[in-house]
py3Dmol code that shows the C-alpha trace and the ligand (Angstrom):
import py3Dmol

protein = """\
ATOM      1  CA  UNK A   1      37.505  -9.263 -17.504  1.00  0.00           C
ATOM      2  CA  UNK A   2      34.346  -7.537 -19.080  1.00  0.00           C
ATOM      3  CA  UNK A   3      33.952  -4.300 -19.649  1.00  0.00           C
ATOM      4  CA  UNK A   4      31.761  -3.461 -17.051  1.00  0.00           C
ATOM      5  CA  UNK A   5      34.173  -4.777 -14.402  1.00  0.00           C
ATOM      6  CA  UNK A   6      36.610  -2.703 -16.020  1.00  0.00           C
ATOM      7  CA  UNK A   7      34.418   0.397 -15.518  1.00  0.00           C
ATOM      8  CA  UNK A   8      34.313  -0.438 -12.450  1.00  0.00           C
ATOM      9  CA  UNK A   9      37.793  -0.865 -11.304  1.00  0.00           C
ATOM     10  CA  UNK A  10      37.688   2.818 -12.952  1.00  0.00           C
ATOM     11  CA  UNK A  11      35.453   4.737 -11.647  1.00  0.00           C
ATOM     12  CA  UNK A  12      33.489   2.316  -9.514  1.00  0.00           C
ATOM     13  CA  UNK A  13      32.441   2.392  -5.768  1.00  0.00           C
ATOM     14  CA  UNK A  14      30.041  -0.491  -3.280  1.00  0.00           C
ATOM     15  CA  UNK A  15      28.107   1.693  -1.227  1.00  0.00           C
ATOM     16  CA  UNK A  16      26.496   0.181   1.725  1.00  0.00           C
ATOM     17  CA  UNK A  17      22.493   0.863   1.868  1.00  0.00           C
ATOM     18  CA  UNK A  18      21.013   4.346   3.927  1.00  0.00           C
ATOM     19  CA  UNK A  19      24.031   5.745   2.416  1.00  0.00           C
ATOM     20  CA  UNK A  20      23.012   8.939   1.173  1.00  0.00           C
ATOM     21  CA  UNK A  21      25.184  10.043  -2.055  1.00  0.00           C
ATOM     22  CA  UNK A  22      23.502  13.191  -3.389  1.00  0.00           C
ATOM     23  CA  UNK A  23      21.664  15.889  -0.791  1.00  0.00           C
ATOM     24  CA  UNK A  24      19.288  18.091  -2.328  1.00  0.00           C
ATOM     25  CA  UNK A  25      20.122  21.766  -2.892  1.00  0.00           C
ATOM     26  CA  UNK A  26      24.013  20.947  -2.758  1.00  0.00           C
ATOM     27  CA  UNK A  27      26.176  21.460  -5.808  1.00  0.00           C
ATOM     28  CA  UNK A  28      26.756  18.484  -7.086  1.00  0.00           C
ATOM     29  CA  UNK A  29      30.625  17.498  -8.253  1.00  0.00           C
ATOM     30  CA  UNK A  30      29.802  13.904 -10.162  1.00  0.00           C
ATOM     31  CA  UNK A  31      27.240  11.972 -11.382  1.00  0.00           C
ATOM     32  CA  UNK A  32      26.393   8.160 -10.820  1.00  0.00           C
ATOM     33  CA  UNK A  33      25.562   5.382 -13.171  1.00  0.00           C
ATOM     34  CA  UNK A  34      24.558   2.336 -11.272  1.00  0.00           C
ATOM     35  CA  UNK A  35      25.597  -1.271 -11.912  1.00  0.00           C
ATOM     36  CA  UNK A  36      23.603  -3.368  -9.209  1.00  0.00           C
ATOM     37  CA  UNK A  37      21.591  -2.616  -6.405  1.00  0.00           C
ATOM     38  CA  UNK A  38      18.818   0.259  -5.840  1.00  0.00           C
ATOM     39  CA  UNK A  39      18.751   4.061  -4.985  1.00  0.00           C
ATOM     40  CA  UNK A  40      15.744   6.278  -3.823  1.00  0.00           C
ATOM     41  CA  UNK A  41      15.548   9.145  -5.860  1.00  0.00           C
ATOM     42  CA  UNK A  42      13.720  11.858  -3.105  1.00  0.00           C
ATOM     43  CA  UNK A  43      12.592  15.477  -1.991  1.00  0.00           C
ATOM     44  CA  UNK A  44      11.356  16.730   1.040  1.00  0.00           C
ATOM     45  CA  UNK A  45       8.322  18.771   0.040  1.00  0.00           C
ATOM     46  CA  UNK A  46       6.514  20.177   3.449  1.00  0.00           C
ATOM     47  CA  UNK A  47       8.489  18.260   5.805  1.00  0.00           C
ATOM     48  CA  UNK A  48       7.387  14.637   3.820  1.00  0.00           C
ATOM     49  CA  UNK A  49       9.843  12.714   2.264  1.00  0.00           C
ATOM     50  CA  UNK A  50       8.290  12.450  -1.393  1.00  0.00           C
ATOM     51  CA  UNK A  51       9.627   9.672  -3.218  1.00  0.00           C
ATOM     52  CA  UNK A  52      10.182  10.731  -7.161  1.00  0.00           C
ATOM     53  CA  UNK A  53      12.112   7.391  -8.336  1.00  0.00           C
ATOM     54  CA  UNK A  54      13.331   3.961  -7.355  1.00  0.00           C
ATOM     55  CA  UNK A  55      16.497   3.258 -10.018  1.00  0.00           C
ATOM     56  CA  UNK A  56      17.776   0.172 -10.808  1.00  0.00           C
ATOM     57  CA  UNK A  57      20.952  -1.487 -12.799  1.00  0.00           C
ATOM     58  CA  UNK A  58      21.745   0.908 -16.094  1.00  0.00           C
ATOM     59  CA  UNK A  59      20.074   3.484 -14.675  1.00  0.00           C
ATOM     60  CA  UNK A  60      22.374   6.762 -13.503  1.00  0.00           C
ATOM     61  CA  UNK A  61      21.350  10.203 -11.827  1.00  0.00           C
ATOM     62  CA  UNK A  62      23.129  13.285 -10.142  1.00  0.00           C
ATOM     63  CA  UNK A  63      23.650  14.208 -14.048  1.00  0.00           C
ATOM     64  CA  UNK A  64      21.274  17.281 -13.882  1.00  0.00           C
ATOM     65  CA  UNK A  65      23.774  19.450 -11.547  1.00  0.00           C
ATOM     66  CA  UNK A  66      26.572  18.769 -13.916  1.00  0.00           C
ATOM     67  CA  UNK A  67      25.078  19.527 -16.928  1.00  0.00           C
ATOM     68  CA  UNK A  68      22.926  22.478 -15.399  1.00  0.00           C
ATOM     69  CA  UNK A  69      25.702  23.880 -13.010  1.00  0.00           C
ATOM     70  CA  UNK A  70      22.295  23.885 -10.263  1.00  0.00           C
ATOM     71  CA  UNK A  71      22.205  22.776  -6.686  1.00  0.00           C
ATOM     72  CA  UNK A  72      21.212  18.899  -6.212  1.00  0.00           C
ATOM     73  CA  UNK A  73      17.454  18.882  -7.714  1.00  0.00           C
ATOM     74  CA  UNK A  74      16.523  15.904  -5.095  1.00  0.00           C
ATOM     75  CA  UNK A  75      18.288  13.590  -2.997  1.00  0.00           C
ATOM     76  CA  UNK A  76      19.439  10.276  -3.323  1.00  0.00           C
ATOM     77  CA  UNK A  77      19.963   7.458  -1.476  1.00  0.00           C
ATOM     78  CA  UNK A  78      20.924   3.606  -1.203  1.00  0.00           C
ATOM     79  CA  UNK A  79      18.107   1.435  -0.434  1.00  0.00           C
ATOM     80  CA  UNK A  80      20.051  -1.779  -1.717  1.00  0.00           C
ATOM     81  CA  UNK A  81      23.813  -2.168  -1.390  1.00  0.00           C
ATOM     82  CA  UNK A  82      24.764  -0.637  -4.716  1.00  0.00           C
ATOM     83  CA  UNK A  83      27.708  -0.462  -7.251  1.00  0.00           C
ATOM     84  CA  UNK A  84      28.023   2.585  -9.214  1.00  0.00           C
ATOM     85  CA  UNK A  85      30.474   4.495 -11.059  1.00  0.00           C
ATOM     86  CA  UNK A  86      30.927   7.663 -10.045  1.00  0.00           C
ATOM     87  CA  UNK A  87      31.685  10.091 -12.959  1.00  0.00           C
ATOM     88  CA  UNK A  88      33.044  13.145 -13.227  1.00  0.00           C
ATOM     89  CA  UNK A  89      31.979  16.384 -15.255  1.00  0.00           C
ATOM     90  CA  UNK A  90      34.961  16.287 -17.687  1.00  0.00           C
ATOM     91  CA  UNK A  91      34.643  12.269 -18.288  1.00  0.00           C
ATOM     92  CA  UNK A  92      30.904  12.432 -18.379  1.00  0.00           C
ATOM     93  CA  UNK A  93      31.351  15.383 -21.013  1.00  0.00           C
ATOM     94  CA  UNK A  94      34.045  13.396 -22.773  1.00  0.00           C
ATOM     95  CA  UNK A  95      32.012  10.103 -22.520  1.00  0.00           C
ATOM     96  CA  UNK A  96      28.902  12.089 -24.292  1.00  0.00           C
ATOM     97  CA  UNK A  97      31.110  13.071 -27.182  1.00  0.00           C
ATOM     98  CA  UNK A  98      33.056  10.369 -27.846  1.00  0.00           C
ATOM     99  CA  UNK A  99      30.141   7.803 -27.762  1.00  0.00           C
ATOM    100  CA  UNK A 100      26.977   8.558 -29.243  1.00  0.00           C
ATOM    101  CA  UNK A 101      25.377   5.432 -28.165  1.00  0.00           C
ATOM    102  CA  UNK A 102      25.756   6.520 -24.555  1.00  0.00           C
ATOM    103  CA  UNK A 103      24.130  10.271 -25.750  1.00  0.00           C
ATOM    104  CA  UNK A 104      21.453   8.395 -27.404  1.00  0.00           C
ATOM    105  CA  UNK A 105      20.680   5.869 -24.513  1.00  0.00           C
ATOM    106  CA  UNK A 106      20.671   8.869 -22.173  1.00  0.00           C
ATOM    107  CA  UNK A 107      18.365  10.979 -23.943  1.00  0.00           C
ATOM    108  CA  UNK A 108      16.075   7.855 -23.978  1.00  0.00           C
ATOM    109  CA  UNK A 109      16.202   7.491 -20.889  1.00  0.00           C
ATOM    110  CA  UNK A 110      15.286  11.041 -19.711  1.00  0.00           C
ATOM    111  CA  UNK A 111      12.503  11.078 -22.136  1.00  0.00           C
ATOM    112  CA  UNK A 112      10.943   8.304 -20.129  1.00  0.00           C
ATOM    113  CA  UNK A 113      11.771  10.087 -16.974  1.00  0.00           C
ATOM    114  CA  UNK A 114      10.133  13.228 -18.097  1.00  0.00           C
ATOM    115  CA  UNK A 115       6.856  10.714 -19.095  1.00  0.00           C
ATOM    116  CA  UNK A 116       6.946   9.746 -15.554  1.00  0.00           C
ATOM    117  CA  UNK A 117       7.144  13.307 -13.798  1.00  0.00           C
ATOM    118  CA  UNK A 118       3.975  14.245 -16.301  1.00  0.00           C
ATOM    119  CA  UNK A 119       2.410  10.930 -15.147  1.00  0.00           C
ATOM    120  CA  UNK A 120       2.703  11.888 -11.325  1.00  0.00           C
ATOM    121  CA  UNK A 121       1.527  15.259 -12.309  1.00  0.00           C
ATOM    122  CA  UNK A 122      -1.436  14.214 -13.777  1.00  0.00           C
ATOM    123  CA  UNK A 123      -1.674  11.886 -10.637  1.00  0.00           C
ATOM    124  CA  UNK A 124      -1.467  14.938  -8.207  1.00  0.00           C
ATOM    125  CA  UNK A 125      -4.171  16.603  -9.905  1.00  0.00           C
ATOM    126  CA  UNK A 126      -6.359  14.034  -9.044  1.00  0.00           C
ATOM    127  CA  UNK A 127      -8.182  16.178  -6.039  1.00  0.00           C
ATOM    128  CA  UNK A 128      -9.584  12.483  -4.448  1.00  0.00           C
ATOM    129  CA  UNK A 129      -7.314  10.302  -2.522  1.00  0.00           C
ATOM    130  CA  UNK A 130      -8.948   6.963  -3.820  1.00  0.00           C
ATOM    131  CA  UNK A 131      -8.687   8.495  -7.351  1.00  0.00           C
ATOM    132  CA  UNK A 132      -4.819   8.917  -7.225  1.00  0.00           C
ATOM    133  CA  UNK A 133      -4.177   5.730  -6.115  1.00  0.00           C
ATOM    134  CA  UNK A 134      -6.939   4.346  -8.957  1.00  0.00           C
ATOM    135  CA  UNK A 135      -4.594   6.654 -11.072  1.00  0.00           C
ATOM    136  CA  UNK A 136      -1.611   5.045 -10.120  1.00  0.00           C
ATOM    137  CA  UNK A 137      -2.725   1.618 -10.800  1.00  0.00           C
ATOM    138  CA  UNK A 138      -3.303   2.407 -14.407  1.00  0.00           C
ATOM    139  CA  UNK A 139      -0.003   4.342 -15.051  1.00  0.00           C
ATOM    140  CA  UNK A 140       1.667   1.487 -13.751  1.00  0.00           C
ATOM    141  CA  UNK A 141      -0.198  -1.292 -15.549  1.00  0.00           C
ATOM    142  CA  UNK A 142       0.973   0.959 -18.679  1.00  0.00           C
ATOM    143  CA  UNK A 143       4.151   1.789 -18.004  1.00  0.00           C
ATOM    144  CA  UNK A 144       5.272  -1.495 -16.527  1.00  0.00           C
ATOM    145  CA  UNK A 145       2.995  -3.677 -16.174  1.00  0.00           C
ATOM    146  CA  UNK A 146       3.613  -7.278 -17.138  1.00  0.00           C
ATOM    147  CA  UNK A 147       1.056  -8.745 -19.383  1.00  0.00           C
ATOM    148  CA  UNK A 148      -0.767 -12.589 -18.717  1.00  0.00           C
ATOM    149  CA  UNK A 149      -3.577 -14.266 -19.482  1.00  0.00           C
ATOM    150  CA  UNK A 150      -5.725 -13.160 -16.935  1.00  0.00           C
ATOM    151  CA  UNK A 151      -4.817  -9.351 -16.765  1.00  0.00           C
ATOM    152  CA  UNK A 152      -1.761  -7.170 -16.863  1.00  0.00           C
ATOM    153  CA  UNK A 153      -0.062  -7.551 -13.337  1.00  0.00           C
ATOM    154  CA  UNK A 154       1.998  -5.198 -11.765  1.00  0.00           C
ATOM    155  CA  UNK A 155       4.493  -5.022  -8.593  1.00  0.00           C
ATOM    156  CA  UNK A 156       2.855  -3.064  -5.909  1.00  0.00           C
ATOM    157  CA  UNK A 157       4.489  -2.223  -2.663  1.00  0.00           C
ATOM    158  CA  UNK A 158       2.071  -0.297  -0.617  1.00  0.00           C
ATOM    159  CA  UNK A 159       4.083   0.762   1.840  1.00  0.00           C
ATOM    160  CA  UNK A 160       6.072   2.684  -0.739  1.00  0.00           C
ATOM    161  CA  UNK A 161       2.585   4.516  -2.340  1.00  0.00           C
ATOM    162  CA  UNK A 162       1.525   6.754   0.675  1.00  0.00           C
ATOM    163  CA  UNK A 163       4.951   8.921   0.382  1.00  0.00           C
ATOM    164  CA  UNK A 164       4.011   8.945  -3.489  1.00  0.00           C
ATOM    165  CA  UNK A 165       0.798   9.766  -3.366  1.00  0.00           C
ATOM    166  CA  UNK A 166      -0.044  11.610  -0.144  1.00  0.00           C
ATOM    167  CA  UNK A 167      -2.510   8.916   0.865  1.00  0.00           C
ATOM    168  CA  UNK A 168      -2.248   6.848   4.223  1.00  0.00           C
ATOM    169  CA  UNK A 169      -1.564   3.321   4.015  1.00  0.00           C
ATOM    170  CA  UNK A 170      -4.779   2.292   6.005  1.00  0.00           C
ATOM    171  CA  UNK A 171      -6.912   4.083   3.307  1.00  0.00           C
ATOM    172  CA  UNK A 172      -4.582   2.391   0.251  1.00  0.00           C
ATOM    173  CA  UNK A 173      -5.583  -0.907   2.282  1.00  0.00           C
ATOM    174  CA  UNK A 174      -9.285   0.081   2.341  1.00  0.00           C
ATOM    175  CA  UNK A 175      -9.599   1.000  -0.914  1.00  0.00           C
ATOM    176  CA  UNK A 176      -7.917  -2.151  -2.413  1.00  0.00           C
ATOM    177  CA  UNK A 177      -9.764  -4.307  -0.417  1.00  0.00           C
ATOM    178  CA  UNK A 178     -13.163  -2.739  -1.998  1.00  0.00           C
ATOM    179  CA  UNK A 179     -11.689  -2.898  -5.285  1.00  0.00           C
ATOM    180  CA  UNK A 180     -10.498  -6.828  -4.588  1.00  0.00           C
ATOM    181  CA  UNK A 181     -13.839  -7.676  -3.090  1.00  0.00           C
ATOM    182  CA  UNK A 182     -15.506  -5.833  -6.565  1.00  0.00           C
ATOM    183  CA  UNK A 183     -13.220  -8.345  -8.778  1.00  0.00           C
ATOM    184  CA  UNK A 184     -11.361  -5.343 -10.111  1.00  0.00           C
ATOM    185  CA  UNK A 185      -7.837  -6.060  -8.657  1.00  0.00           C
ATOM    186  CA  UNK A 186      -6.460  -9.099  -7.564  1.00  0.00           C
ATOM    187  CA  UNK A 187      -3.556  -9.113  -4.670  1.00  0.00           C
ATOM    188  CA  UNK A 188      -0.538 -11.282  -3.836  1.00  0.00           C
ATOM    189  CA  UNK A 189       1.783 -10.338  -1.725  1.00  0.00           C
ATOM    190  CA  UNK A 190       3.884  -7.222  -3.520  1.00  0.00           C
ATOM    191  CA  UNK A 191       1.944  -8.154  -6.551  1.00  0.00           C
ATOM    192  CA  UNK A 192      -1.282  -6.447  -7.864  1.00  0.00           C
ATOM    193  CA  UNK A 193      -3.034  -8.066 -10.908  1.00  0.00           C
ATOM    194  CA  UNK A 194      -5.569  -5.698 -13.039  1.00  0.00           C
ATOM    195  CA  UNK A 195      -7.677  -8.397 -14.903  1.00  0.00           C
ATOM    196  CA  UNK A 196      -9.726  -5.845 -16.863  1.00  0.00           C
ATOM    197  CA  UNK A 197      -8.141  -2.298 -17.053  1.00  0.00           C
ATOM    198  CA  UNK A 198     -10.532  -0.792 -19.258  1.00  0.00           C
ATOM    199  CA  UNK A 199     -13.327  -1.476 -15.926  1.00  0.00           C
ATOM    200  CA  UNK A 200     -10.692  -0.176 -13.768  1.00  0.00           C
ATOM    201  CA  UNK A 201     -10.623   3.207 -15.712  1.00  0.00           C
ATOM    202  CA  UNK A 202     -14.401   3.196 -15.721  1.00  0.00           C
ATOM    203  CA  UNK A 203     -14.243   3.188 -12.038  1.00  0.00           C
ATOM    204  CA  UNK A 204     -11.703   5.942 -12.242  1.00  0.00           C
ATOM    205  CA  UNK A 205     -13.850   8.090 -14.129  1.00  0.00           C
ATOM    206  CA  UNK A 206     -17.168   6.853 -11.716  1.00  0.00           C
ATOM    207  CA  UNK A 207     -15.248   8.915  -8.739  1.00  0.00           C
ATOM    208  CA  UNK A 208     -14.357  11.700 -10.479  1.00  0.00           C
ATOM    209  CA  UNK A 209     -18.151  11.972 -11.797  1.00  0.00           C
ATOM    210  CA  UNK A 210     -19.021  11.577  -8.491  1.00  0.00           C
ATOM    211  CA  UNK A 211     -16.769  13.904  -7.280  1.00  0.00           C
ATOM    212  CA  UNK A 212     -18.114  16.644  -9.463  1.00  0.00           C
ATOM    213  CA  UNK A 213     -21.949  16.155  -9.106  1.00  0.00           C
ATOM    214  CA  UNK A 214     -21.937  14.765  -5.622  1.00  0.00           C
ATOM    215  CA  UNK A 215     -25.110  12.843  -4.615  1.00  0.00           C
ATOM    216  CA  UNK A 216     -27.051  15.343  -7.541  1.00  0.00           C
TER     217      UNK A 216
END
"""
ligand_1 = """\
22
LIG
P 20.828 16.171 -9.735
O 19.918 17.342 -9.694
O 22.259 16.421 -10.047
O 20.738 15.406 -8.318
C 19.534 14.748 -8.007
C 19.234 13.775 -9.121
O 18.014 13.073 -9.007
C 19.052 14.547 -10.438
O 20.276 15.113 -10.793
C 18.499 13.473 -11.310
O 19.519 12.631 -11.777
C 17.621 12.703 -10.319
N 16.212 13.081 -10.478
C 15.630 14.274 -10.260
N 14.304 14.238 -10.517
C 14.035 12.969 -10.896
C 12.852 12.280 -11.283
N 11.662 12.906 -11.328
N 12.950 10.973 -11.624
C 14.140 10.327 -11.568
N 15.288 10.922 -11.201
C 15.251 12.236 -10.882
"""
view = py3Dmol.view(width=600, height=400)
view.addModel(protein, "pdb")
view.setStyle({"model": 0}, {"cartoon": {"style": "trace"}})
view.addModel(ligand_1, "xyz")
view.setStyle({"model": 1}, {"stick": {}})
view.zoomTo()
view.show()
């Protein structure tokens, strides 16, 4: 048996999807690593469900309220039949001390988490609804985008960018038509391929000239 199947005969749980596991502003009692599947990782800001993560296999949340004592910081829930292990504060604490490859990979791991949150907030700034989403390209072509010979290409999923990004999905559509029909993006399906991103940011910076001097 390997060890991760001993983990999870453990500590582990299958939790059907729409299952929510963590409610925001609830204390929070354990934390989750998962093994397979997907959870949404959300807050309701103004009455809109605001989407902060999608987390995959060896990812893990619901750690903050343990280590902070603090009500649930956001909500989580199953979008893909997941397995996770659900861990306790005392084996979690345990786990930290006794392992420092764990403490290491988890510090990683929330470094690149706090990158993101500084990434949306930079995103959020952006006063112009075309310019987030513009925004959003690029930080995703950095942060994950997958590099081939014509361009870096990265998965794109509009209907999951509106909640993200405040923008409606008609005027995501618009936009990336314009941008497709100027050569700057290409689309397929749930994939979005950036041939030149240097242009791209150009444009970027093109609306938010033109956002400042208007028509001067
Ligand atoms: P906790 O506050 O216990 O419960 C909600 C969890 O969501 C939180 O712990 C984190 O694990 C996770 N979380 C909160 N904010 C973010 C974020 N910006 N990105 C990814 N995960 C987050």
């Amino acid at each position: 048996m390997s060890a991760e199947d001993t983990l999870f005969q453990k500590f582990g749980k299958e939790i059907p999807p729409g299952t929510v596991l963590v409610r925001e502003g609830e204390p929070g009692k354990e934390m989750y690593v998962i093994q397979a599947g997907k959870v949404r990782i959300w807050k309701k800001v103004r009455d809109v469900e605001k989407v902060l993560a999608t987390l995959g296999p060896g990812e893990f949340f619901g750690e903050m309220s343990i280590i902070s004592n603090k009500p649930r910081s956001a909500s989580a829930t199953v979008e893909e039949t997941a397995r996770v292990l659900v861990i306790d504060p005392r084996t979690f604490e345990a786990m930290i001390r006794n392992n420092s490859e764990i403490a290491v990979r988890m510090i990683k791991k929330l470094s690149e988490r706090l990158a993101e949150a500084d990434a949306q907030i930079d995103t959020l700034l952006l006063s112009d609804p075309n310019s987030r989403v513009v925004n959003w390209i690029l930080q995703a072509c950095q942060a994950r985008g997958r590099a081939l010979e014509e361009g870096i290409e990265i998965d794109f999923q509009v209907r999951e960018l509106p909640r993200e990004l405040a923008v409606g999905e008609p005027a995501i559509r618009y936009l990336c038509h314009r941008l497709e029909k100027s050569g700057l993006i290409e689309l397929s399906g749930d994939r979005l391929l950036v041939r030149d991103t240097a242009r791209l940011f150009d444009y970027l910076r093109f609306l938010e000239a033109k956002l400042k001097f208007g028509d001067l």
